[in-house]
mmCIF file as gemmi writes it, N, C-alpha and C atoms, coordinates in Angstrom:
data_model
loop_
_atom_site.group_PDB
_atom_site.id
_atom_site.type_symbol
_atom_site.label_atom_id
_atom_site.label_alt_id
_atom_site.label_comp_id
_atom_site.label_asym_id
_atom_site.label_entity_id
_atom_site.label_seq_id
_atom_site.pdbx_PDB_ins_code
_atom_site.Cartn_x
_atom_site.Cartn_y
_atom_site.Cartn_z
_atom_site.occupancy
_atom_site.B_iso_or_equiv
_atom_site.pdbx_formal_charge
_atom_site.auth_seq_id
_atom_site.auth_asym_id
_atom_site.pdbx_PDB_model_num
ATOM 1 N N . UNK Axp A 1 ? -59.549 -96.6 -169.348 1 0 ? 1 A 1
ATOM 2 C CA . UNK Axp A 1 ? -60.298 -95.419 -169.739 1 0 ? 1 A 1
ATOM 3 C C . UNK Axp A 1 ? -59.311 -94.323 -170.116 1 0 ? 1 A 1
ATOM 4 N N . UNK Axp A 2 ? -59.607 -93.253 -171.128 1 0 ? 2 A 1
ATOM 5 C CA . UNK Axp A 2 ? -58.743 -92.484 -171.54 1 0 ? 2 A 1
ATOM 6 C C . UNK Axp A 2 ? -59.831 -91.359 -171.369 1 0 ? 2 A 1
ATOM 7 N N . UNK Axp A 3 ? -59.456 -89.942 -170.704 1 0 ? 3 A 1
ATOM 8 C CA . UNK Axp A 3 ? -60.023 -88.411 -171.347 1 0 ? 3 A 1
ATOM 9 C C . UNK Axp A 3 ? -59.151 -87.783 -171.372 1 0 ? 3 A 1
ATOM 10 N N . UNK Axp A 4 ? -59.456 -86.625 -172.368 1 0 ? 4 A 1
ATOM 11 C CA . UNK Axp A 4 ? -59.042 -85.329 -172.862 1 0 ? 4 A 1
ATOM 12 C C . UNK Axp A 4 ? -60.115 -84.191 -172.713 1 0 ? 4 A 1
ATOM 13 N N . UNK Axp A 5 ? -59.454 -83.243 -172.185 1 0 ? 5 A 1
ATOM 14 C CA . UNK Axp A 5 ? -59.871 -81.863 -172.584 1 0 ? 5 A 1
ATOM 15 C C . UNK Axp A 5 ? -58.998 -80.97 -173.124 1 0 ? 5 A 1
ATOM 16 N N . UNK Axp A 6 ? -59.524 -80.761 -173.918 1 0 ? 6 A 1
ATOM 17 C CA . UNK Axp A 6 ? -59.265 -79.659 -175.475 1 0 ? 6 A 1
ATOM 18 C C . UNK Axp A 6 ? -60.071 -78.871 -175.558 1 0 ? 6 A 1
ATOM 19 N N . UNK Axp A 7 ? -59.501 -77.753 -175.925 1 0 ? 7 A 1
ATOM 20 C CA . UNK Axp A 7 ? -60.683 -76.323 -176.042 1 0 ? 7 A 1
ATOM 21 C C . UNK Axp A 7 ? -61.585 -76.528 -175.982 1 0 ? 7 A 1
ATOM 22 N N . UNK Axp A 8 ? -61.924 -76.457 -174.295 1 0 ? 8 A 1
ATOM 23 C CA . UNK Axp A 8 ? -63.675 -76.371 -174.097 1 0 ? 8 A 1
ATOM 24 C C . UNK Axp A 8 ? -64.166 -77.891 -174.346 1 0 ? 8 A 1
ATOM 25 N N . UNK Axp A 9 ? -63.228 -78.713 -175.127 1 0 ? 9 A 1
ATOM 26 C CA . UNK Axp A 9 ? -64.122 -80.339 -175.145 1 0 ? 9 A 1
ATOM 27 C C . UNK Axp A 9 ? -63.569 -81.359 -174.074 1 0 ? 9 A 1
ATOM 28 N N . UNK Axp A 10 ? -64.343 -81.93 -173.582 1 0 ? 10 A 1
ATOM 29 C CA . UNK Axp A 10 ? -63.747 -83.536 -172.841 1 0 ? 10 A 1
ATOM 30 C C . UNK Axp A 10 ? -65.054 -84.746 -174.358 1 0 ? 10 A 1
ATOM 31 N N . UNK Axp A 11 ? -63.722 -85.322 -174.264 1 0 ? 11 A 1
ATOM 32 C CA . UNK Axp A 11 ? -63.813 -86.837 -174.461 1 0 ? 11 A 1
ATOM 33 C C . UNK Axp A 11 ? -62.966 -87.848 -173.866 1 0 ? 11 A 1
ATOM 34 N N . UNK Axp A 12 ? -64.012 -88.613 -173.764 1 0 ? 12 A 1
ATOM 35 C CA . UNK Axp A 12 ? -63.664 -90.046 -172.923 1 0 ? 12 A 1
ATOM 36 C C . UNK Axp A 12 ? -63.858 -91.083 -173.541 1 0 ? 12 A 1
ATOM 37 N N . UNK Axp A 13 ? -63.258 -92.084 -173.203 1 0 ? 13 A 1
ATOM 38 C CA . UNK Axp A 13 ? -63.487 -93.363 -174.087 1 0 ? 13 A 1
ATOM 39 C C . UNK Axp A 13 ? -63.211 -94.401 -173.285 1 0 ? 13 A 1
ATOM 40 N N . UNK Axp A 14 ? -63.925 -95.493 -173.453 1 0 ? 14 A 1
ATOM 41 C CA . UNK Axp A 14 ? -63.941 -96.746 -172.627 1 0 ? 14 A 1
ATOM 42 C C . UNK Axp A 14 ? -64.49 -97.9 -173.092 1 0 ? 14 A 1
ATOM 43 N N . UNK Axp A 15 ? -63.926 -98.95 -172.817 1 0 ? 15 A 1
ATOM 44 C CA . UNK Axp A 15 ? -64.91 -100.628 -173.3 1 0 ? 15 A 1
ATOM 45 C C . UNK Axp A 15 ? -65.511 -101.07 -172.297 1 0 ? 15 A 1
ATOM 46 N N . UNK Axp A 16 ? -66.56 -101.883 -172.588 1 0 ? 16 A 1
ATOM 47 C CA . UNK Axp A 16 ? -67.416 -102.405 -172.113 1 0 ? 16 A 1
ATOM 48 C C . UNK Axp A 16 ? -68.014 -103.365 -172.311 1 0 ? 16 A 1
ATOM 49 N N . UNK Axp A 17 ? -68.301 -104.928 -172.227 1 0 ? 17 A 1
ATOM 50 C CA . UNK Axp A 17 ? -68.809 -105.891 -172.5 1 0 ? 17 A 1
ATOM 51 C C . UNK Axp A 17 ? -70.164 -106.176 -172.108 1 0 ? 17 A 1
ATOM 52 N N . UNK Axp A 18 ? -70.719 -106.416 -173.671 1 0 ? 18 A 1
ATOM 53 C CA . UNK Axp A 18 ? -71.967 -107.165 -173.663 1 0 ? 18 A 1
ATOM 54 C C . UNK Axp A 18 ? -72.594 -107.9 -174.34 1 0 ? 18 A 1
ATOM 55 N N . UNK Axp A 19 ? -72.674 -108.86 -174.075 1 0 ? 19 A 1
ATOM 56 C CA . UNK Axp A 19 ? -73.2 -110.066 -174.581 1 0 ? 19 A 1
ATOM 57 C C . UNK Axp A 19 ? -71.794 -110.803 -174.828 1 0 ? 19 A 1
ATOM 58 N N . UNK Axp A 20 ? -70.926 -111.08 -174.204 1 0 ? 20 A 1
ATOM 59 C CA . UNK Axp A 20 ? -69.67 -111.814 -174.81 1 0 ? 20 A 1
ATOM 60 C C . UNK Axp A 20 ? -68.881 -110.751 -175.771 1 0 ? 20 A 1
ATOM 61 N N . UNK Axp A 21 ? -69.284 -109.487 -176.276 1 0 ? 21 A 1
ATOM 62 C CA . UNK Axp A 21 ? -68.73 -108.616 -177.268 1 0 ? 21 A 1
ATOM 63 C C . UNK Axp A 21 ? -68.29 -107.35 -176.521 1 0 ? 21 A 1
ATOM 64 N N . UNK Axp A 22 ? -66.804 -106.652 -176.834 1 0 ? 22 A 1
ATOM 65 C CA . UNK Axp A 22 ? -66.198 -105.633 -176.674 1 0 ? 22 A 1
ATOM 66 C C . UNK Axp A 22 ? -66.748 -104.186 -177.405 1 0 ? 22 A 1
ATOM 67 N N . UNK Axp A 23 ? -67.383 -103.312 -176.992 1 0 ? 23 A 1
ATOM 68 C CA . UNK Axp A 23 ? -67.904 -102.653 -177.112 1 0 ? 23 A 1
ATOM 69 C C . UNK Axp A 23 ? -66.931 -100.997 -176.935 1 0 ? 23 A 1
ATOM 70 N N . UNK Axp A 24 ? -66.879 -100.269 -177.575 1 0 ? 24 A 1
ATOM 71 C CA . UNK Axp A 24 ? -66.216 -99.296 -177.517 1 0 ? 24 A 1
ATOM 72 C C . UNK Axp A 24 ? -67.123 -97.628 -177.155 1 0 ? 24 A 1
ATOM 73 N N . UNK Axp A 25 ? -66.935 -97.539 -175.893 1 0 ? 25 A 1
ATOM 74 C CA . UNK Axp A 25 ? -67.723 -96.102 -175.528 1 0 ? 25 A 1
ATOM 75 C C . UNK Axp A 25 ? -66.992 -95.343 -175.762 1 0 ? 25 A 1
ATOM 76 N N . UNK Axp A 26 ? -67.846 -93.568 -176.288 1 0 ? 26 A 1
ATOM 77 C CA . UNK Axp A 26 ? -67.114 -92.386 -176.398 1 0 ? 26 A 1
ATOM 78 C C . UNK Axp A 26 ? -68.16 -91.484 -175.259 1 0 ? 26 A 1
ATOM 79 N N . UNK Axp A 27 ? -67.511 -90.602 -174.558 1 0 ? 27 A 1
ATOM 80 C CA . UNK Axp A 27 ? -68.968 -89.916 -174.47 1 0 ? 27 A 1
ATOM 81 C C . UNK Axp A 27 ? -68.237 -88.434 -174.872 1 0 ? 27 A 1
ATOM 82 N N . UNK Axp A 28 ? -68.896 -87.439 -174.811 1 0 ? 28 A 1
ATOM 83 C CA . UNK Axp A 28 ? -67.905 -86.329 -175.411 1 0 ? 28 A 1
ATOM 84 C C . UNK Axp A 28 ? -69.383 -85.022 -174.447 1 0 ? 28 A 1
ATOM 85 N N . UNK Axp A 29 ? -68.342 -84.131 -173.85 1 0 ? 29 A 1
ATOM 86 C CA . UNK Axp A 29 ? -68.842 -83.207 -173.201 1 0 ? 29 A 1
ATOM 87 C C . UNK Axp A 29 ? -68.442 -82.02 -174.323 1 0 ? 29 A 1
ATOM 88 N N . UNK Axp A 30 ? -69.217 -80.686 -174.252 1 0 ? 30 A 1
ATOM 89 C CA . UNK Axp A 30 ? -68.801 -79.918 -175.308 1 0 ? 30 A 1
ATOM 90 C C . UNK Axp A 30 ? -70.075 -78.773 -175.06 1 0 ? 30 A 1
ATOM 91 N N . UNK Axp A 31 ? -69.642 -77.342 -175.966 1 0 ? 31 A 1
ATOM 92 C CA . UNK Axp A 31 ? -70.559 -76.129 -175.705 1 0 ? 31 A 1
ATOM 93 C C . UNK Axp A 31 ? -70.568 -75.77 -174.237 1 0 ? 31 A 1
ATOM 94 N N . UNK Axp A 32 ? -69.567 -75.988 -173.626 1 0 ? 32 A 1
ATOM 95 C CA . UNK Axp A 32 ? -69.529 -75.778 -171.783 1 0 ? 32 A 1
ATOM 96 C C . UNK Axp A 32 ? -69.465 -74.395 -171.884 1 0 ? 32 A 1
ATOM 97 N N . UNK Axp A 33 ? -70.533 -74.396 -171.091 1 0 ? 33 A 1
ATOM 98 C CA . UNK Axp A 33 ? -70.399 -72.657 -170.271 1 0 ? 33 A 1
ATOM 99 C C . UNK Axp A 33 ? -70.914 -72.984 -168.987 1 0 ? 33 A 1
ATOM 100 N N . UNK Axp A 34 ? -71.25 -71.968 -168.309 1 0 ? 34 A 1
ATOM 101 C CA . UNK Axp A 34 ? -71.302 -71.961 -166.932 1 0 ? 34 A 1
ATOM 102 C C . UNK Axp A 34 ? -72.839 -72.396 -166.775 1 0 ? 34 A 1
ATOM 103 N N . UNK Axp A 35 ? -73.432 -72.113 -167.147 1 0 ? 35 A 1
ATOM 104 C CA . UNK Axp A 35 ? -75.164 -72.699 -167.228 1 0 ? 35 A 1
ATOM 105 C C . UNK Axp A 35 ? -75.561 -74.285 -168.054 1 0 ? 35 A 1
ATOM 106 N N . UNK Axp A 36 ? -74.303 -74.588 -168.913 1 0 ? 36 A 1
ATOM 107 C CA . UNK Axp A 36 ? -75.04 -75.331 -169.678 1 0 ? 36 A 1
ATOM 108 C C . UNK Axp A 36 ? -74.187 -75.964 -170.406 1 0 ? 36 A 1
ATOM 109 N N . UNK Axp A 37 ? -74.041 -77.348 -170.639 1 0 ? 37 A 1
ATOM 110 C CA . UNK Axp A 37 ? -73.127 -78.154 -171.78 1 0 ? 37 A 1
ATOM 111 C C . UNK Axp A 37 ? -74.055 -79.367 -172.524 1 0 ? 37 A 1
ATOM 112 N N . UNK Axp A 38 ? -73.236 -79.648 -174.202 1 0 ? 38 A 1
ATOM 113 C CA . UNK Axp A 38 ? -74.074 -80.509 -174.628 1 0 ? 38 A 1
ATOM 114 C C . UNK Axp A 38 ? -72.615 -82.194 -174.063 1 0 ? 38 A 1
ATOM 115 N N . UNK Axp A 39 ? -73.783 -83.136 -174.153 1 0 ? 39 A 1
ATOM 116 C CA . UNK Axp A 39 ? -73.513 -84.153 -174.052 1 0 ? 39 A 1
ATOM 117 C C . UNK Axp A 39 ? -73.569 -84.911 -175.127 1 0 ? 39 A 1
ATOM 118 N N . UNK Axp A 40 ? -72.796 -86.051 -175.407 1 0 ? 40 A 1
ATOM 119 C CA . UNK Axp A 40 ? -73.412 -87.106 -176.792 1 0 ? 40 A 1
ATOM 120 C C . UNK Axp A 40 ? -72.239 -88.32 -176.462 1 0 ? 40 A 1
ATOM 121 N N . UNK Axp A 41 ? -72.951 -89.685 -176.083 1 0 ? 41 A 1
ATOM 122 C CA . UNK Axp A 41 ? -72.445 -90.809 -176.401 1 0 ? 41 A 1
ATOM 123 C C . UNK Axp A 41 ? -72.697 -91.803 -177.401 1 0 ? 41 A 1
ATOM 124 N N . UNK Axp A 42 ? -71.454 -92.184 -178.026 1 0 ? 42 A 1
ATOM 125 C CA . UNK Axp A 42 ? -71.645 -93.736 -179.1 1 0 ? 42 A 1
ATOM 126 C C . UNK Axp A 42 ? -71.425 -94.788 -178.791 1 0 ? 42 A 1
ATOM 127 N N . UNK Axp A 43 ? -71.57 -95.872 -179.183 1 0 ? 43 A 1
ATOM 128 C CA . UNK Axp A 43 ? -70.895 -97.196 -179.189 1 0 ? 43 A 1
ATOM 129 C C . UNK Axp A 43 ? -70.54 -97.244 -180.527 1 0 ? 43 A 1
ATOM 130 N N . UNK Axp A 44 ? -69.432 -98.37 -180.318 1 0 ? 44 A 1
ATOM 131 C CA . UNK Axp A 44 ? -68.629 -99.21 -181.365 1 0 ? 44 A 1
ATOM 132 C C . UNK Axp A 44 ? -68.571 -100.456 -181.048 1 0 ? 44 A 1
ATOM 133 N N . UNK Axp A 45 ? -69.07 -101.543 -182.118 1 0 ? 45 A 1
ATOM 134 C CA . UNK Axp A 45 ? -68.874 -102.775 -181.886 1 0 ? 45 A 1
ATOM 135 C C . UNK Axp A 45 ? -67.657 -103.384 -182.892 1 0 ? 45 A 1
ATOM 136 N N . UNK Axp A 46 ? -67.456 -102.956 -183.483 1 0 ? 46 A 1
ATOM 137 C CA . UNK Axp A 46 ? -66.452 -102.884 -184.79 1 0 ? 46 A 1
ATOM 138 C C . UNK Axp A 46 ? -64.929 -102.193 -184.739 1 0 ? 46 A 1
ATOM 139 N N . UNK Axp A 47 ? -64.752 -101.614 -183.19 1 0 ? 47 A 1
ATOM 140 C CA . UNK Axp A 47 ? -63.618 -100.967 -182.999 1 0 ? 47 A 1
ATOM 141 C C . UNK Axp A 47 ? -63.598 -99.415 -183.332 1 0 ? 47 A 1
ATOM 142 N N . UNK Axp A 48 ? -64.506 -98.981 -183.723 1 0 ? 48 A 1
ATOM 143 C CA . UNK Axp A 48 ? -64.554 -97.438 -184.133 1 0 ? 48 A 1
ATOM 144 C C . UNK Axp A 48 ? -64.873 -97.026 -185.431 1 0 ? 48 A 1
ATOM 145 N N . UNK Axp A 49 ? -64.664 -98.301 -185.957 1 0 ? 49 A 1
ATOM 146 C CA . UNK Axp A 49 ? -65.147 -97.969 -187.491 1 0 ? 49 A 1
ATOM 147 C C . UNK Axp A 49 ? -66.361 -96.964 -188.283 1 0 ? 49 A 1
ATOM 148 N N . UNK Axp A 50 ? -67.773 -97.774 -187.25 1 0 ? 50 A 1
ATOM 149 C CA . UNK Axp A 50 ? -68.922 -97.253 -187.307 1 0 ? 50 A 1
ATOM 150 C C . UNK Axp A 50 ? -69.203 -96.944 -185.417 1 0 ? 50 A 1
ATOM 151 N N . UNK Axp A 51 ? -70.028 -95.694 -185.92 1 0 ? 51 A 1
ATOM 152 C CA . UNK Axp A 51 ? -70.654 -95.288 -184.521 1 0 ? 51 A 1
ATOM 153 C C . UNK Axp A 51 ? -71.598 -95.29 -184.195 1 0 ? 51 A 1
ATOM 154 N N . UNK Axp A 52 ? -72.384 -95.609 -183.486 1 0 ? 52 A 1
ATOM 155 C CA . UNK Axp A 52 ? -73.946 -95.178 -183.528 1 0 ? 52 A 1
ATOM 156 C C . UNK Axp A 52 ? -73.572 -94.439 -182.086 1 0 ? 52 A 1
ATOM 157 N N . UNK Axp A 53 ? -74.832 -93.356 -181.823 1 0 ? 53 A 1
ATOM 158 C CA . UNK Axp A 53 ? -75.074 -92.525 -181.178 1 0 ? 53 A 1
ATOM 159 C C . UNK Axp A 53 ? -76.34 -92.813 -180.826 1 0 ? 53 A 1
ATOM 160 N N . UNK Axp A 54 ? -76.38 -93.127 -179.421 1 0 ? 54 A 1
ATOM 161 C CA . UNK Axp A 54 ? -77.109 -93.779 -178.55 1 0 ? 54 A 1
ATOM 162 C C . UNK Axp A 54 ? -77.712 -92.571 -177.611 1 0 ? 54 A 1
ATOM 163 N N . UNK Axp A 55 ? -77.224 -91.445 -177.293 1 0 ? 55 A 1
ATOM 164 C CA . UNK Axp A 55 ? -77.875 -90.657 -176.587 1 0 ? 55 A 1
ATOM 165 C C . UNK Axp A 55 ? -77.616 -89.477 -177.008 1 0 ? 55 A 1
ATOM 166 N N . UNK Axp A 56 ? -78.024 -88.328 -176.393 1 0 ? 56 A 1
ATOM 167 C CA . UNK Axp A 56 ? -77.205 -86.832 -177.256 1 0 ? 56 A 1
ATOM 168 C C . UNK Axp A 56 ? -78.165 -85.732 -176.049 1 0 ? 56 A 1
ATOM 169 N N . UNK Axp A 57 ? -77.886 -85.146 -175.32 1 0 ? 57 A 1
ATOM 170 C CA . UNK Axp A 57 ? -78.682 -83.734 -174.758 1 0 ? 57 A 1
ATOM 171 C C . UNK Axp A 57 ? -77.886 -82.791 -174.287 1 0 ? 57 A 1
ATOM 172 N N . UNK Axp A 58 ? -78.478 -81.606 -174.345 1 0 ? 58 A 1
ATOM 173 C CA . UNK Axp A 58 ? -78.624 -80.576 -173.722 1 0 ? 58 A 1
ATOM 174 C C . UNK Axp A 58 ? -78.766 -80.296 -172.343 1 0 ? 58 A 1
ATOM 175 N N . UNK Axp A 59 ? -77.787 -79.613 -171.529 1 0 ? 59 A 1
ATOM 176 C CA . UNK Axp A 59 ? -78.327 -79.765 -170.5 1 0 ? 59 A 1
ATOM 177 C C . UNK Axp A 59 ? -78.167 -78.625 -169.764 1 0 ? 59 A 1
ATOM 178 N N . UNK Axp A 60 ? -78.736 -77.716 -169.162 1 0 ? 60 A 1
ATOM 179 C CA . UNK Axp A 60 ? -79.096 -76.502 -168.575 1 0 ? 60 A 1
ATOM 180 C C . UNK Axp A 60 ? -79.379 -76.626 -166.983 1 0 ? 60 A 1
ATOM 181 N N . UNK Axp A 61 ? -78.384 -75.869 -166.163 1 0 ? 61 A 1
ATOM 182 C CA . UNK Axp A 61 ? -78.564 -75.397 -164.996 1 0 ? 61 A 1
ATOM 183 C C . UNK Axp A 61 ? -79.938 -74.328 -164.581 1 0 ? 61 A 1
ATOM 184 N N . UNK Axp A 62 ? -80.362 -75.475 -163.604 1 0 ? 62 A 1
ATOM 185 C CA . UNK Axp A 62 ? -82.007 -74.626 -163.327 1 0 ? 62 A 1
ATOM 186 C C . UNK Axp A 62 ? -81.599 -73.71 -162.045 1 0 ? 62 A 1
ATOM 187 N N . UNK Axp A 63 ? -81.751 -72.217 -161.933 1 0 ? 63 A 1
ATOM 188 C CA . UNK Axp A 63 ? -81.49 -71.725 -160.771 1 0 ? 63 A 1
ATOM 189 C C . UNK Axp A 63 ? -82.929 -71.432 -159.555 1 0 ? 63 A 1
């Protein structure tokens, strides 16, 4: 597994197997403030080539 944080971003990246196939995760944290950051993960089955984006939210601290 590899992360970075860079101004205000974390990304992470990791493989994962399924179905017999190497699968390439990103997930990427970002818009962080103290109440609230967006989220968004892809896969890669192709090594990174193409991404699809499998999830994506918003997420807000309820006080």
């Amino acid at each position: 597994m590899f992360c970075e944080f860079k101004s205000g971003r974390g990304e992470f990246y990791d493989q994962k197997t399924y179905k017999g196939r190497t699968i390439m995760v990103r997930q990427v944290l970002s818009d962080i403030t103290l109440t609230s950051h967006r989220f968004e993960q892809v896969f890669s089955d192709d090594g990174g080539k193409t991404l699809e984006t499998n999830f994506r939210a918003t997420l807000t601290r309820v006080q």
